[in-house]
C-alpha positions in Angstrom: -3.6 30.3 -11.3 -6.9 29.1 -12.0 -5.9 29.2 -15.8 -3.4 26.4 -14.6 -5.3 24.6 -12.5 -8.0 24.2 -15.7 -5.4 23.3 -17.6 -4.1 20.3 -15.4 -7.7 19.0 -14.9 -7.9 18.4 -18.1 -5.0 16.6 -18.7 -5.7 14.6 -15.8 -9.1 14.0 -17.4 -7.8 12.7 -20.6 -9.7 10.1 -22.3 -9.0 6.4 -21.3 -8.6 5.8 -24.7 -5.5 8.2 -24.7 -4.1 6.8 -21.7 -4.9 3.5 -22.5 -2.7 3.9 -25.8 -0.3 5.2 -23.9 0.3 2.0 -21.5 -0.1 0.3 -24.2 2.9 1.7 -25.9 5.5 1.3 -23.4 6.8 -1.9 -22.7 8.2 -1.8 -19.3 4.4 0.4 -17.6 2.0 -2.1 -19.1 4.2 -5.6 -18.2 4.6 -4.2 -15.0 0.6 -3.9 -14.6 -0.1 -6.8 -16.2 2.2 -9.3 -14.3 0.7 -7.6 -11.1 -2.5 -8.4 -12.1 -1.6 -12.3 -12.9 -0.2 -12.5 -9.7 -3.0 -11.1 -7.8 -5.5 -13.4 -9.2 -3.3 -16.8 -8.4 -2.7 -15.1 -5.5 -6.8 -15.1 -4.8 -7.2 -18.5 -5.7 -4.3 -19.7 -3.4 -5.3 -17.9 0.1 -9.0 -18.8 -0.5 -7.4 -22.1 -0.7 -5.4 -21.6 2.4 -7.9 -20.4 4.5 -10.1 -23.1 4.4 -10.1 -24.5 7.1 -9.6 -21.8 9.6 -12.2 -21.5 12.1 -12.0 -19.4 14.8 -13.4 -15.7 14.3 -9.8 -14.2 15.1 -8.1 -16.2 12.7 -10.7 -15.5 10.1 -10.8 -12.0 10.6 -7.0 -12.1 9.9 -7.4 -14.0 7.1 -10.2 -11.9 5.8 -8.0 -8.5 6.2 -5.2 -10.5 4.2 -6.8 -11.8 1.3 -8.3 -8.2 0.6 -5.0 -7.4 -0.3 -5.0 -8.6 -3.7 -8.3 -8.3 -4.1 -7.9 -4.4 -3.7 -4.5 -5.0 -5.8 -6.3 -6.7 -8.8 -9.0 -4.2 -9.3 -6.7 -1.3 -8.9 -4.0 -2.6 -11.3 -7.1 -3.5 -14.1 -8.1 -0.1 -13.3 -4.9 1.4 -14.7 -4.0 -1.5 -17.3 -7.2 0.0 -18.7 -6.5 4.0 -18.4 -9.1 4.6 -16.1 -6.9 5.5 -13.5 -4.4 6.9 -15.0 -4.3 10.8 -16.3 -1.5 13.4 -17.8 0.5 15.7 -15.7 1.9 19.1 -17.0 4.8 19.4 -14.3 5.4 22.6 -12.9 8.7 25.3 -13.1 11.3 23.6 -11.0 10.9 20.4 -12.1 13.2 18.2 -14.3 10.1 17.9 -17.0 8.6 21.2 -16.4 6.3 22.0 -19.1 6.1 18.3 -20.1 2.7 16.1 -20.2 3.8 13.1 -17.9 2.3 10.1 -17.4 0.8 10.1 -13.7 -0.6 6.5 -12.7 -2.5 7.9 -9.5 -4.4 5.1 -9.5 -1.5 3.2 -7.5 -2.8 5.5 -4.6 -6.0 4.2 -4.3 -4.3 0.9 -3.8 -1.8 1.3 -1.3 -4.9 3.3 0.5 -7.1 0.6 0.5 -4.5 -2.3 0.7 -2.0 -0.8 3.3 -4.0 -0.5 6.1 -5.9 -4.2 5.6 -1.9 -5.2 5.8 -1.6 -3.1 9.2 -5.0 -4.6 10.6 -3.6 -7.9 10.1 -0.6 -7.3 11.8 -2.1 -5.6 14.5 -4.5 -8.0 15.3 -1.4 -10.7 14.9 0.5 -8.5 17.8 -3.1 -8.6 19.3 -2.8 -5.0 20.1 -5.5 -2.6 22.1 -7.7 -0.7 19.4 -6.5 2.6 20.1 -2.9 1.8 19.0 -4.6 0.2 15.8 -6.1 3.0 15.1 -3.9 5.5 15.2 -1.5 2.9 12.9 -4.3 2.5 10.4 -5.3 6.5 10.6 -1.7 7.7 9.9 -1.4 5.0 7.0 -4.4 6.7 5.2 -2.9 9.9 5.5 0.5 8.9 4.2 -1.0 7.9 0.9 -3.8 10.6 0.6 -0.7 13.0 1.2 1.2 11.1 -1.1 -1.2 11.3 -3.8 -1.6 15.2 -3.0 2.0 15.1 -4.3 1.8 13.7 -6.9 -0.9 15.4 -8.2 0.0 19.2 -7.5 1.1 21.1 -10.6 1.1 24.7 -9.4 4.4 24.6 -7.3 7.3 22.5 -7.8 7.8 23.2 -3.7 3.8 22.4 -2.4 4.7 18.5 -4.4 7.6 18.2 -1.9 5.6 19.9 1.4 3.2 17.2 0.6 5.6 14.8 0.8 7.4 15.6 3.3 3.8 15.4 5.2 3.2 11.7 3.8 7.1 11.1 5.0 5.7 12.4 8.7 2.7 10.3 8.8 5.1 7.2 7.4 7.2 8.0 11.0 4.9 7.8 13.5 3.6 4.6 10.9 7.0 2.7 11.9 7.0 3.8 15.5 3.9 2.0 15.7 5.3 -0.8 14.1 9.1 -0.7 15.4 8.3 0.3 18.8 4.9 -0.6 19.8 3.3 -3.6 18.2 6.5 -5.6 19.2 6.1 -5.6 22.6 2.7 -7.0 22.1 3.8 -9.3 20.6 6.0 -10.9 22.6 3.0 -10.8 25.3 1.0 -12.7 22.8 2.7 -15.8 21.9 3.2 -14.3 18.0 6.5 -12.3 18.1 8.7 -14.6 15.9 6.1 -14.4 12.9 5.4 -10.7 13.7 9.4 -10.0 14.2 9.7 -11.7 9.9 6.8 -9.7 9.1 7.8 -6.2 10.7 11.0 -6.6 9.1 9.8 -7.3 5.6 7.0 -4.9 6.0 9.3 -1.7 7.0 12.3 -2.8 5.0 10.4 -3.0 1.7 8.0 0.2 2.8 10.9 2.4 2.8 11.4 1.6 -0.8 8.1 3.8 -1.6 9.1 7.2 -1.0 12.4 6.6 -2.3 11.1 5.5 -5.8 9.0 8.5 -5.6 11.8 11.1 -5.1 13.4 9.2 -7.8 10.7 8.8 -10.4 8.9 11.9 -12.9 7.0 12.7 -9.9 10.4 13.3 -7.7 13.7 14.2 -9.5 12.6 12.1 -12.5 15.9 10.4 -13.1 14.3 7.2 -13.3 11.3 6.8 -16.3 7.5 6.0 -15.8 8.1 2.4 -16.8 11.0 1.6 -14.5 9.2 3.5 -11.6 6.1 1.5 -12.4 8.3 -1.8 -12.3 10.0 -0.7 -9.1 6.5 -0.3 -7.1 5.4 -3.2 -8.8 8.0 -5.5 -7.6 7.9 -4.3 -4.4 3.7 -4.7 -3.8 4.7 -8.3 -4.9 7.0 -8.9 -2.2 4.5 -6.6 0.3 2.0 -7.7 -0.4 1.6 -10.9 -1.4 4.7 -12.3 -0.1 4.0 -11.1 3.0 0.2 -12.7 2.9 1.2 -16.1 2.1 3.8 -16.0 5.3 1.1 -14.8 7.3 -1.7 -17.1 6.5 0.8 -19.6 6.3 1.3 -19.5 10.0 -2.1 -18.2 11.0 -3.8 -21.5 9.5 -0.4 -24.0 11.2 -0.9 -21.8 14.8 -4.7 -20.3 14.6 -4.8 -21.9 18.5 -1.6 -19.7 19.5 -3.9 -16.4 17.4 -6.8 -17.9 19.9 -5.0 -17.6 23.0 -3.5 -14.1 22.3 -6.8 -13.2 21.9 -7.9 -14.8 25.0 -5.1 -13.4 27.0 -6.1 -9.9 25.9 -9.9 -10.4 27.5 -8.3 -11.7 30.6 -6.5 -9.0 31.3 -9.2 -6.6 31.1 -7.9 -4.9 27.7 -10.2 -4.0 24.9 -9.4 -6.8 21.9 -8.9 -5.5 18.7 -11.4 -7.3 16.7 -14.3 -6.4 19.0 
């Protein structure tokens, strides 16, 4: 076992060079990263742009959370354009590529940890809900992805890469209750639920696309390929992420008065605000 584990450490640890040839090399992987990248930087440039002229501390907090998105997106997809993020994988007995050295971009994890809950704060704070619900949204996001990259990154047992899974795919339910359930009704006390209800939709709809790429993909079954994997969780961070920014600061900068008074409303009735 710990013969294995050795093993797998150092294929994760393989040079950057190496894995840099190797994104390099296949078409579909690097466009993917690369295109991600472009769009991440106009991206930048255009909610900087947006933003400038919001002024109230709610509205700018929500603006802030937002435009970390691709800021966390950018350095994350230089990060494995360059190799540094990305390692080699020998899969374990069980799986379709058992014995094979597959590329494993776990890099992506690192992003959708860092990016996914800056997308729940804003939404949260856009439902202007009490802190505790926040939290517990923001906590179980973490833990989807840190679970997620667990399973992705276990070689020892073709079984353990699906028990982690299946422990992201819990912490991704009680994710969407918070968001189908919950933050809805909050919103509708706060003045925001036809943004929130365009926003909740695009958020779970295109979410749901995550684990299924990943059953699909070399980490899952592997009956799709690293490239068109990489392309499917590329084009749906697009729409997720950046997509779903512009619509948000979009209406936060036309309404930041409506964000105000949510907030407002929240003090008046005693409840702890989520941006205090």
């Amino acid at each position: 076992m710990f013969a294995q584990d050795s093993v797998s450490l150092t294929l994760l640890q393989a040079s950057q060079s190496e894995a840099f040839q190797a994104v390099q090399s296949d078409f579909l992987l690097n466009s993917s990263l690369w295109v991600n990248i472009a769009l991440a930087g106009l991206s930048i440039l255009l909610f900087v742009y947006m933003g400038r002229s919001i002024e109230s501390s709610r509205a700018k907090l929500i603006w802030v959370a937002t435009l970390l998105v691709p800021l966390v997106s950018i350095s994350s997809y230089a990060g494995l354009a360059s190799g540094l993020t990305i390692g080699f994988l020998e899969m374990p007995a069980g799986h379709a590529l058992a014995g094979e050295q597959v590329l494993s971009p776990w890099g992506r994890y690192l992003t959708w940890a860092l990016s996914t809950p800056m997308i729940l704060l804003a939404l949260g704070l856009l439902a202007d809900t009490d802190r505790a619900t926040l939290f517990t949204a923001i906590t179980m996001d973490i833990g989807m992805c840190v679970t997620g990259l667990a399973a992705a990154l276990t070689t020892s047992s073709y079984a353990l890469r699906w028990v982690f899974y299946g422990i992201s795919c819990a912490f991704f339910v009680a994710v969407l209750y918070v968001l189908l359930v919950e933050w809805p009704r909050d919103a509708a006390a706060a003045g925001t639920s036809d943004i929130f209800e365009t926003l909740k939709t695009l958020t779970v709809v295109l979410w749901l696309g995550y684990p299924i790429l990943w059953a699909l993909g070399s980490e899952g079954f592997a009956v799709l390929s690293v490239g068109v994997t990489s392309w499917g969780y590329s084009g749906l961070d697009i729409l997720a992420k950046y997509v779903f920014a512009f619509l948000l600061l979009r209406w936060v900068a036309a309404n930041e008065g409506v964000v105000d008074d949510a907030g407002a409303g929240t003090a008046a009735t005693g409840a702890a605000p989520a941006d205090d």
